[in-house]
N, C-alpha and C positions, 0 to 999 in steps of 0.2 A: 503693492509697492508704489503708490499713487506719493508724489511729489516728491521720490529719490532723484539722485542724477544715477540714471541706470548706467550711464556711458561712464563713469568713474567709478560705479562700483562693479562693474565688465573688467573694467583696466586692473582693477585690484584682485581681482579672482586671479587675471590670467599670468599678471606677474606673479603672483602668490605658488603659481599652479604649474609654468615654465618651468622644465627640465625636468620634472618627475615622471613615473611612471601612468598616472592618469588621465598626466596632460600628453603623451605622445601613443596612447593609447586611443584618446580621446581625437588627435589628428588623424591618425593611419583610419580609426570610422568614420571621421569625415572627409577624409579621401577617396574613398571608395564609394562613399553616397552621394559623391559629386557628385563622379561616373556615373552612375545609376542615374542618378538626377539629368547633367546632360544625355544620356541616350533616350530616357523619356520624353525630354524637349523636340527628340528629333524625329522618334517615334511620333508623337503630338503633330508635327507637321507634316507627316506625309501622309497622313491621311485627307481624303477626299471630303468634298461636302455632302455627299453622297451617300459614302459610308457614316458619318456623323448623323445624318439625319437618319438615317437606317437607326443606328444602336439608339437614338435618341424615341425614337417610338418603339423600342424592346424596353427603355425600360420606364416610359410610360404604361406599359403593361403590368412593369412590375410594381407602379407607383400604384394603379388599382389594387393589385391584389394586398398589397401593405395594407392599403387604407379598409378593405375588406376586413380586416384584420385587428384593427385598431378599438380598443374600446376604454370606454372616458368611464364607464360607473363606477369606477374604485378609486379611493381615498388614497394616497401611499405618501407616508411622513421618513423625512431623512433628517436623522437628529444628527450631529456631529459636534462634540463637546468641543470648547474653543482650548487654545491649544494645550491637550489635556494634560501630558503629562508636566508640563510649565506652570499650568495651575495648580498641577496639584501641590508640589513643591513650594509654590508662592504660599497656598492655604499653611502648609505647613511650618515655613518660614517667611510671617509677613516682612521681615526684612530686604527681600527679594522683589517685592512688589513694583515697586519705581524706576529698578535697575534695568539694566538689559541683561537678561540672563539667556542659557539655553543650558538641554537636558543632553548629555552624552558624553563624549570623549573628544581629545582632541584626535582622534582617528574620523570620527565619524558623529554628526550632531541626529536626534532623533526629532525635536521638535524645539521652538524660539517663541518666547513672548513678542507682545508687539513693539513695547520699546525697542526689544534689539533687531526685531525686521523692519524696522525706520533703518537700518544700517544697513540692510542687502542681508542680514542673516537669517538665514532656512533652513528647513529643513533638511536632512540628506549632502549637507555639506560641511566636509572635513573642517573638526573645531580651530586647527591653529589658520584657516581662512579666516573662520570669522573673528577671529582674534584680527587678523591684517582690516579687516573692513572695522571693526570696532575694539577698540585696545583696552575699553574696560569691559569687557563679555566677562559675565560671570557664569562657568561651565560646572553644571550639579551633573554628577556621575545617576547613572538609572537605577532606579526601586521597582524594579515590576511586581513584587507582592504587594507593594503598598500602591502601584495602579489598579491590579487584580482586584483587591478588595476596592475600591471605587468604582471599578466599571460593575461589577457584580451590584451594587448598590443602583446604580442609573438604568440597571437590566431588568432589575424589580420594580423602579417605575414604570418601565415600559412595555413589563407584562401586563402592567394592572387595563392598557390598551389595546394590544394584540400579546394573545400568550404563545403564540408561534411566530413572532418579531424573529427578522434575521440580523445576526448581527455580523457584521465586516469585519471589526478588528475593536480593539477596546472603548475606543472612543466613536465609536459610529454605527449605525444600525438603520437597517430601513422597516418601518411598521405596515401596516394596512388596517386602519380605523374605519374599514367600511363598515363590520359588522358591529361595532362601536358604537359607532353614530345610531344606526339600525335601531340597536336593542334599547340606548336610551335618549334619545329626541324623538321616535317615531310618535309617541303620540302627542306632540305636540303641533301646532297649527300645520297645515300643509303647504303653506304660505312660506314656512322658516324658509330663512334661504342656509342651504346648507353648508353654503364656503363660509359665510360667519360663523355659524356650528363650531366645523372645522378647525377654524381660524381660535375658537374658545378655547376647543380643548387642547389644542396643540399648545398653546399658552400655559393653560392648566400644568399639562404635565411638564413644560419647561422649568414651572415655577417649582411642582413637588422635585426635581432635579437638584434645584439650585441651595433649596431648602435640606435636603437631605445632603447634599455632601458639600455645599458653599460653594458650587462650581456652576459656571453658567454655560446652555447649550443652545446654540443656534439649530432650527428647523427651514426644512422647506418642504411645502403642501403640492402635490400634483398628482394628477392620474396616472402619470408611471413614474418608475426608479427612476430613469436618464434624468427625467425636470425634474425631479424631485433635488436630487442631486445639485443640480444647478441651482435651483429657488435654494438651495440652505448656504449657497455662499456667498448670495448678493445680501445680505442685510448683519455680516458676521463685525464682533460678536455681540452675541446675546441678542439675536434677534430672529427672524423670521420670514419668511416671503408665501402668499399665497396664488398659485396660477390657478384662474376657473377652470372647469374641463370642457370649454366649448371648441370647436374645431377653430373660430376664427383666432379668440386670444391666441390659441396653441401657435397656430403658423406666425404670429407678429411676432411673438415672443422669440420664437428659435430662427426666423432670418435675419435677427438684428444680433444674434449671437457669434462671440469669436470662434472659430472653429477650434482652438487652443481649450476652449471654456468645458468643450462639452468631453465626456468622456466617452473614451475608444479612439481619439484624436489624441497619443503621443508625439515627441519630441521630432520623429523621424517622419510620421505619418503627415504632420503636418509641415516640415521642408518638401514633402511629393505635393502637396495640394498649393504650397505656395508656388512651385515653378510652376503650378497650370495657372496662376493668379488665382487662385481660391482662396480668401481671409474670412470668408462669415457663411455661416450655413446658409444664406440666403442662393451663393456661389455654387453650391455642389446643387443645386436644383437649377440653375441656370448650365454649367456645363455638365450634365448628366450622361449627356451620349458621350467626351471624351472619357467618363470617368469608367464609365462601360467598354469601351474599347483597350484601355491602358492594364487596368486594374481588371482582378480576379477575382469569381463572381462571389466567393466569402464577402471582400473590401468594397466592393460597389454596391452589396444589397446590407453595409453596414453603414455605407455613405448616405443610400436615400434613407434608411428608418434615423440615420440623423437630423436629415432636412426636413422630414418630416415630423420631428418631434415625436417619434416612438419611442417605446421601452418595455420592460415589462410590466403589466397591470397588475398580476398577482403574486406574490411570493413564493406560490409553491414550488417550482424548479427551482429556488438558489434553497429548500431546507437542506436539514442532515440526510435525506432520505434520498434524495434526486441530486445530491452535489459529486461534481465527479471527481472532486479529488481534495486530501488535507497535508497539509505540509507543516514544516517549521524549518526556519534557517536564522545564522546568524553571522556576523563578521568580527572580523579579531582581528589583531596584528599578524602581519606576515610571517609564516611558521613553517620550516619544513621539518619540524622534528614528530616524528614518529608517535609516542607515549601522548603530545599535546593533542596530535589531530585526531587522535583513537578515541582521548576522554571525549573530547569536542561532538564527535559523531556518538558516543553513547549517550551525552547529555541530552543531543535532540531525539534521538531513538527514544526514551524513555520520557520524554515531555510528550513527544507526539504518540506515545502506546498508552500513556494516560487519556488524550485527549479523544483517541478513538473510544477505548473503553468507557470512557464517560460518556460519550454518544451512542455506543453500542453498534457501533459499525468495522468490518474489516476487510481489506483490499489485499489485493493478487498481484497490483506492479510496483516495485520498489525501484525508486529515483533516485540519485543521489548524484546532487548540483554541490561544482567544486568551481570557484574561482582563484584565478594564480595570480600572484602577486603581479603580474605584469596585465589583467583584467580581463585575460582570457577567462570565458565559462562554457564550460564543458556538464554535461550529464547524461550518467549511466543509467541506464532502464534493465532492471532484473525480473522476471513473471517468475514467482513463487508457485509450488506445484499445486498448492492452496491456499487460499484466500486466509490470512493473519490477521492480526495487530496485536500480537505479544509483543516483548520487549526483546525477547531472545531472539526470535526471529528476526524483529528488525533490524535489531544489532549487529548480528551473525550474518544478515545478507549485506548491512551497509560496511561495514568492516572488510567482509570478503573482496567486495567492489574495489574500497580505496585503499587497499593496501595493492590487490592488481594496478591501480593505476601509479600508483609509487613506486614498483618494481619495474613495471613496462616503460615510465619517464627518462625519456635522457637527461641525466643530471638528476639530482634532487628536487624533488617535486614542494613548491611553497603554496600555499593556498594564502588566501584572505576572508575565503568564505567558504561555509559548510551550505547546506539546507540536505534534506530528506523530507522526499514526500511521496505520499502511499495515493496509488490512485485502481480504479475499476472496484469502487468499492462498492460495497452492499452491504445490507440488514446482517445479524449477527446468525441471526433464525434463520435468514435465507441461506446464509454458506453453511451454517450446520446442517440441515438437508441434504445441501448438494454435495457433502464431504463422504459420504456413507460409500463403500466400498464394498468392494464382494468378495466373496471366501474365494475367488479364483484368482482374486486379485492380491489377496495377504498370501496364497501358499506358493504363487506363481513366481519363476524367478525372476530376483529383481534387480534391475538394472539402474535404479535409479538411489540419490542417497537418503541413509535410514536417520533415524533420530537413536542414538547412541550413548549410550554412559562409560567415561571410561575414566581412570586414575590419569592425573596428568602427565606420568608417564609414557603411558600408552596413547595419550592423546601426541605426545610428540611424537611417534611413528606413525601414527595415520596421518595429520594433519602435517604437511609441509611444503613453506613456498619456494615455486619453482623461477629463481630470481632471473633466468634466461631473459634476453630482449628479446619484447615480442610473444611471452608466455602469456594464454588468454584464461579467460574463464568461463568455463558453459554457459550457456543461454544468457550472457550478456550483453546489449546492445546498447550500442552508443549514439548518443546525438550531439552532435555538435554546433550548439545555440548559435556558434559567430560566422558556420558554413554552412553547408548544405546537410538539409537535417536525413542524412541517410542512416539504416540502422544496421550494425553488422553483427554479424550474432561471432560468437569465439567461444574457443574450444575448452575442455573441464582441463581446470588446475587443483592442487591442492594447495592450502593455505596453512602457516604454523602460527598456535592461537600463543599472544604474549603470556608470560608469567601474572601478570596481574590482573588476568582477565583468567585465568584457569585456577587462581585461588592455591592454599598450599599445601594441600592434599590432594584433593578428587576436583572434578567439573564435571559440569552435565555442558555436552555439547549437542546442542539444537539445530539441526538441518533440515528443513520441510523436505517431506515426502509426500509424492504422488502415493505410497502402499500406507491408509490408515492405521494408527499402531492397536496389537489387541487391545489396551486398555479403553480404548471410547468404544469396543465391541462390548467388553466386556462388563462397564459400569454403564447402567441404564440413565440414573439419577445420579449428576458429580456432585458429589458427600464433603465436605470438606474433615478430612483426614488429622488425627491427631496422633501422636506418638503413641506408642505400649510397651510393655516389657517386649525381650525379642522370644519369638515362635521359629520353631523349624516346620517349615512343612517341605514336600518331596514335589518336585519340577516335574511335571509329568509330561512334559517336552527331553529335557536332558537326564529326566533320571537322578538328579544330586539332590542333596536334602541343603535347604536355603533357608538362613536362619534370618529372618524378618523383623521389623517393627510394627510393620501396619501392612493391611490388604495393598496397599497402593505401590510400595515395594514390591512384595511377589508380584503385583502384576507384569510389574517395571522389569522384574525379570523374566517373565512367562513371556512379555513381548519381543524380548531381545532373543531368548531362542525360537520365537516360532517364527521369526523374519531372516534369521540366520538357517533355518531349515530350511525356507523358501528359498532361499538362493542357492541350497546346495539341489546337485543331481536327483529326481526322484528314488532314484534306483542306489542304495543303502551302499556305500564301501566298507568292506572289512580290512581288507590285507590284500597285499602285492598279488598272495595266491589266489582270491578271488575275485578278481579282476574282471575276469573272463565273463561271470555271472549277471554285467549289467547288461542293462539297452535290450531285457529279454523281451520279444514276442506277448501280446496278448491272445486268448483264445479269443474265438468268436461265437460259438454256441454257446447259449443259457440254458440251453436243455436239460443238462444234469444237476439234480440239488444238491445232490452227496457230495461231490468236486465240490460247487459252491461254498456250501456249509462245512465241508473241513478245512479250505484252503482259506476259508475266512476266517476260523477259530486261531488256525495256526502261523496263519501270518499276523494276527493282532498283538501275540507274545514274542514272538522270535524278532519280529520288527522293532521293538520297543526295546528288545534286550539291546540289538545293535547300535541303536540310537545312542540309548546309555553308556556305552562301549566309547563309543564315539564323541563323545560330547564329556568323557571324564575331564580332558584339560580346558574345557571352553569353561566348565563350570566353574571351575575354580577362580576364574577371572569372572564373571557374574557377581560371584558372591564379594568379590572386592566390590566390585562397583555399583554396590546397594549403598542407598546416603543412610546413615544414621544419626538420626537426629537424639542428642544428650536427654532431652526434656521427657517425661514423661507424660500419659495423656492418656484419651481414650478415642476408639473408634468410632465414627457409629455406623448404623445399620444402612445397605447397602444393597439393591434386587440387582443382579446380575441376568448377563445373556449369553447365552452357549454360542461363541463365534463360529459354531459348524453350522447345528441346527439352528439355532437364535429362537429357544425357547427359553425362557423366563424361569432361574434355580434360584435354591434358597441362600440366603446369606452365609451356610456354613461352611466353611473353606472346606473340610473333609468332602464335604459330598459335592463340591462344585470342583474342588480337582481330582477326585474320581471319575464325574460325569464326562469333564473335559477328555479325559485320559481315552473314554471311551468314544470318544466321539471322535480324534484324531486318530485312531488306528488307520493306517494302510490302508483296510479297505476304502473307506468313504475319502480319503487321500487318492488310492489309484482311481475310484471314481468319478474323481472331481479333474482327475487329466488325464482320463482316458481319450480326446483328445488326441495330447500329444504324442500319447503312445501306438496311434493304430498304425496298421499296417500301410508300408505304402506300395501300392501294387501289388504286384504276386509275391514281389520276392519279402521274405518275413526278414523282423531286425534278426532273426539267430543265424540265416544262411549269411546275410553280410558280415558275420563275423565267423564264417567256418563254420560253424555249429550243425549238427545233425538233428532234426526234426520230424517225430514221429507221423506226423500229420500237418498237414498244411496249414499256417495258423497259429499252433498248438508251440508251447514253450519244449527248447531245445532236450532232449534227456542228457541228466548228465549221472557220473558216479554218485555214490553214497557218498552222507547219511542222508542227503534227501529224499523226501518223501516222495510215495509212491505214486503216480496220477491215475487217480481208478479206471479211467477211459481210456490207458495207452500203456504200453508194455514196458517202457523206459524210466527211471525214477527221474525225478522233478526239480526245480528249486522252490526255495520257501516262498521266497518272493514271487513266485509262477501261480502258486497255491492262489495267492490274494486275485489275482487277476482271473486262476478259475471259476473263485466264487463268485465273481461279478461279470464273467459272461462265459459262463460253461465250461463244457469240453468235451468233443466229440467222445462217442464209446467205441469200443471194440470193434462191436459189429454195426457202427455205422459206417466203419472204415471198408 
């Protein structure tokens, strides 16, 4: 902004800017930073000389170990296209070229050419401003596919230099041409000096930039990102800056620097460093001990690696692999209507579930940043019970959030801004690993929520919001960006999912689960699935015959009863009248095989029958809520794993829900929680419920038709039978 009158284009922002909500939002923060501001002044002073030179040799200590630290042998190139999306627009309409234009709305501007920043117009500032500061601004609404496809172009130049270049946002990226340089100058004299190299190819590829898309991109060369950064916007545009990497340029170069210039010095950061009189990094190495005693040791050991002209030298902590976290947001006009902020938040749920899946990465905390028409910003942190990055997921947790926070609002709740962002992310491979679950974990009951198919009917009786003030929602936690960033966790609600998001039939409603569903037990290899005529085959969980399209279906339903068995009581209900029969006693001796062996046979069919018994009305609801897809198609082939024993059966659905049938029997079930069933103390569960017991231990006798217990004089239950076979039963005459 070099030869503006900045004191009349001040005066025009702020008349422009007087009586909105921005501008008394923009007061009330700087109100309060006064405050903060004078009590550091005062703070500032009452410290000793004492104490000053004390913290001032702490953190000369820490100025060693920085400088320990520091290394000059890497190349690192910051290209940033001049201002890109104003060009691009210009290329497309040379009409535009002489004017003063800028690219956005008059809500909000994204970037200005430099004719119209001769006027005070920039970036990030509301269009009908710049219209006040310059009355012929010509404002182009935004094309981000037609920037996408450009910056994808300027990406492919700068592979052709670093093929693991990171990039920041469209128009900016930082490379590392050390190994560049390496592979093609090494054999030439040893004599070359290498910042002219350097200085070649950075040219070079500026030119293949300009050449391929007509757009031109300022660089800057230095041993780390922070200069690098810097060197690319002293020679802008279309230009270039080179720093050597010797220790002395480095230090001239950053104490002659505004402390405004360098990055990690914001707007607020840098009012705390001017009331200590700090204006040039020269300053933060001259007051070091106050900035040590004031400031918290994050902001002090960010203050010297400034003075010192540090950064990072290599790339690899900011790739996809080591980044902690990806976001997307956007802003809009101020909105409290309901249907707008829902699409709003699936729009970015679904740009950002592409842009993991394109990286191959998926994260376990979901954010979700809302700003209110009056500029408060607020965001919800939700930890997902496993690591995602579908779209239903994201969708279904960021929806859950902001509709809680619309109900909990006093008044109607406006935003201005959306963002979602996924963070504690990792490799795709690495959370598939760590998602594997165990058979005690799928049959155990569950307390936590299942992933569910249901008619949108039924979806309105499970799902519904509890519009109370003050209604929370589990494991949500809140941060509050403009207070104290405390987190509070609030309690499980139920949410009701709109009409237009449950479709006019059926929905599949998506909710992460802590309890794996059987189908990733079950499919070894995911097949990508094609429709077929429909097949019945028989649920060998509920016992109903399910008439299918494809393996993927029955699974769909095999998983929804054997997560709904896990939640019910081990121990089988029939009727009011056999009541009495749960919560029976295990034996404790394995001595007898014959007990075993019959009580195994017999509870494998009797168990099964009941089940089926039991499960007639749940079935009928299942078989609604299988998807049916119109198209027809074909399968293909598919190795499957036994989710008991997890051994490897054939593709045939007959002999893999046979095998299954067999491997869920009761017994290898009471097995797996016997456990929960032993004894506690002397007294057995049959005495706690009145029951008479032949033997210590030993299952209650009760009347007929149950079977007889060969080791005890009293007849049995069937269910007693299973639990003989797998740990005995005294005999006769052992009694």
């Amino acid at each position: 902004m070099e030869g503006l009158d900045t004191e009349k284009i001040n005066e025009i922002i702020k008349n422009a800017s007087e009586g909105s909500r921005f501008y008394q939002h923009k007061q009330k923060r700087q109100q309060e930073l006064d405050i903060k501001l004078d009590q550091m002044k005062e703070a500032a002073k009452s410290f000793t000389d004492k104490q000053i030179k004390e913290a001032t040799k702490q953190m000369d200590q820490l100025m060693c170990e920085l400088e320990a630290e520091r290394d000059l042998s890497h190349t690192i190139v910051h290209i940033d296209m001049d201002m890109f999306y104003a060009a691009v627009e210009m290329r497309d309409d040379p009409t535009l070229r002489d004017k003063p234009m800028a690219v956005g709305g008059t809500g909000m501007l994204s970037t200005s050419n430099y004719a119209a920043r001769r006027f005070g117009v920039r970036a990030a500032m509301p269009g009908f401003i710049g219209k006040k500061l310059c009355p012929d601004l010509i404002i182009v609404p935004l094309h981000f596919d037609k920037y996408k496809k450009v910056s994808k172009q300027v990406q492919e130049v700068m592979a052709e230099y670093d093929p693991n270049f990171c990039a920041m946002s469209l128009d900016e990226a930082y490379l590392d041409i050390t190994q560049y340089l390496l592979n093609n100058y090494q054999s030439h004299d040893e004599d070359l000096d290498i910042g002219s190299v350097a200085q070649t190819v950075v040219a070079e590829m500026r030119e293949k930039i300009q050449t391929k898309t007509q757009l031109t991109a300022s660089a800057g060369i230095a041993p780390n990102t922070r200069l690098a950064k810097v060197c690319s916007d002293l020679n802008k545009p279309n230009g270039q800056y080179y720093l050597p990497p010797d220790l002395e340029s480095i230090k001239k170069f950053v104490s002659a620097l505004s402390i405004r210039k360098v990055s990690g010095i914001g707007n607020v950061s840098e009012q705390h460093l001017h009331a200590l009189g700090i204006t040039q990094c020269s300053h933060l190495m001259e007051k070091r001990g106050l900035l040590r005693l004031l400031f918290s040791d994050t902001s002090y050991h960010s203050f010297m690696s400034i003075a010192l002209g540090q950064g990072h030298s290599t790339l690899s902590s900011w790739n996809d692999r080591n980044r902690k976290s990806i976001s997307n947001e956007t802003t809009f006009k101020g909105t409290s209507e309901r249907g707008t902020l829902i699409k709003i938040t699936e729009s970015l749920c679904q740009e950002l579930a592409d842009e993991m899946d394109q990286k191959d990465i998926v994260g376990k905390v979901l954010t979700l940043k809302l700003k209110t028409i009056n500029f408060e910003i607020r965001s919800r942190a939700q930890t997902l019970s496993a690591p995602a990055s579908s779209f239903e997921v994201l969708f279904s947790t960021a929806r859950r959030i902001l509709l809680h926070e619309m109900n909990t609002n006093e008044g109607p709740l406006s935003l201005r801004l959306l963002g979602v962002r996924m963070s504690s992310l990792m490799n795709s491979a690495e959370a598939g690993s760590s998602r594997q679950a165990t058979l005690t974990q799928m049959f155990s009951k569950a307390t936590q929520e299942k992933t569910i198919i249901h008619t949108s009917e039924q979806v309105d009786d499970i799902l519904q919001v509890d519009t109370r003030k003050g209604a929370d929602v589990k494991g949500l936690n809140k941060i509050e960006e403009n207070g104290p960033h405390a987190k509070t966790p609030l309690e499980s609600e139920k949410l009701q999912l709109p009409s237009e998001f449950l479709g006019h039939n059926k929905a599949r409603v998506k909710v992460e689960s802590g309890t794996t569903s059987v189908k990733s037990f079950l499919l070894k290899n995911k097949e990508s699935l094609d429709t077929r005529k429909m097949e019945e085959y028989e649920c060998s969980v509920c016992g109903a015959q399910i008439r299918v399209r494809n393996m993927e279906e029955f699974n769909r339903h095999l998983d929804f009863c054997l997560e709904k068995h896990a939640s019910c009581d081990p121990t089988v209900k029939l009727s009011s009248c056999e009541e009495s029969n749960l919560n029976l006693s295990f034996c404790q001796n394995k001595s007898n095989a014959n007990c075993r062996s019959q009580g195994f046979t017999s509870e494998s069919r009797t168990d099964q029958t009941r089940m089926k018994n039991t499960r007639s009305q749940q079935s009928a609801i299942d078989q609604d809520s299988v998807n049916v897809d119109d198209n027809n198609g074909t399968v293909s082939e598919s190795l499957y794993i036994c989710p008991v024993c997890h051994k490897e059966q054939s593709s045939d659905i007959g002999s893999l829900t046979k095998h299954v049938d067999d491997c869920l029997s009761t017994s290898a079930i009471s097995e797996m929680l016997k456990d929960k069933d032993e004894l506690q103390g002397d007294k057995t569960t049959a005495e706690v419920h009145g029951l008479v017991t032949c033997w210590p231990g030993c299952p209650p006798c009760l009347p007929e038709p149950y079977p007889q217990c060969p080791g005890m004089a009293g007849p049995q239950t069937d269910i007693s039978l299973a639990q003989f076979g797998n740990f005995g039963c005294p005999t006769a005459d052992s009694r």
